[in-house]
N, C-alpha and C positions, 0 to 999 in steps of 0.2 A: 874582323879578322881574328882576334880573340876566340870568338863564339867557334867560327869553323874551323881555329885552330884544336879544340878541345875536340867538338865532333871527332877528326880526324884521328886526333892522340885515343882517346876513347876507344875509336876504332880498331884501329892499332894492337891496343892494349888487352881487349875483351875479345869472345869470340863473336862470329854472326849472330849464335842464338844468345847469346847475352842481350848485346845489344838491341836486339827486339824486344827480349823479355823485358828489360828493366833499363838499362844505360843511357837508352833514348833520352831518358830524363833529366837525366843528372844537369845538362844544361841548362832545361826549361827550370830545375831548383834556384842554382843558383841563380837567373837572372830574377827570382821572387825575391832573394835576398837584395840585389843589388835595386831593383825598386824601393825597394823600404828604406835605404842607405838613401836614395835619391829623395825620396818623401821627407825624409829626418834633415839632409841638408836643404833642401827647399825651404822647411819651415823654418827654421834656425836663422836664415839668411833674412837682411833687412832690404827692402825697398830701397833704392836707389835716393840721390833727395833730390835730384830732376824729377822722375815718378812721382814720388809723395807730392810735390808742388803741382803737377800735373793731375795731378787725380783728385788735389782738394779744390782747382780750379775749374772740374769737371771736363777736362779738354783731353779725355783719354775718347777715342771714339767705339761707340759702339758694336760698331762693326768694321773694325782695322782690315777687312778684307775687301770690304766693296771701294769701284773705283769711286773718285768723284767726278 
């Protein structure tokens, strides 16, 4: 909602041939930024201590998607 909020504001804001020129973008920028922010808190963040005891007992499955 965010994302197509902005598109729209963007629009709004700029003309047609802007927004073709170069404003297209401005969205796709920011969500590189907000990837990295996600990377940085991913790695920062600890395993759960279910997980860790699950993963040193090897009982994480390898393939969590197939049925049994």
């Amino acid at each position: 909602m965010v994302a197509s909020g902005l598109v729209a504001f963007l629009t709004y804001i700029y003309t047609k041939e802007d927004f073709t020129a170069w404003v297209w973008r401005v969205p796709f920028l920011i969500s590189i930024v907000l990837v990295g922010v996600g990377t940085y808190i991913r790695l920062k963040i600890d395993e759960s201590v279910l997980f860790q005891a699950a993963q040193a007992q090897k009982k994480i499955p390898r393939v969590p998607c197939r049925s049994s």
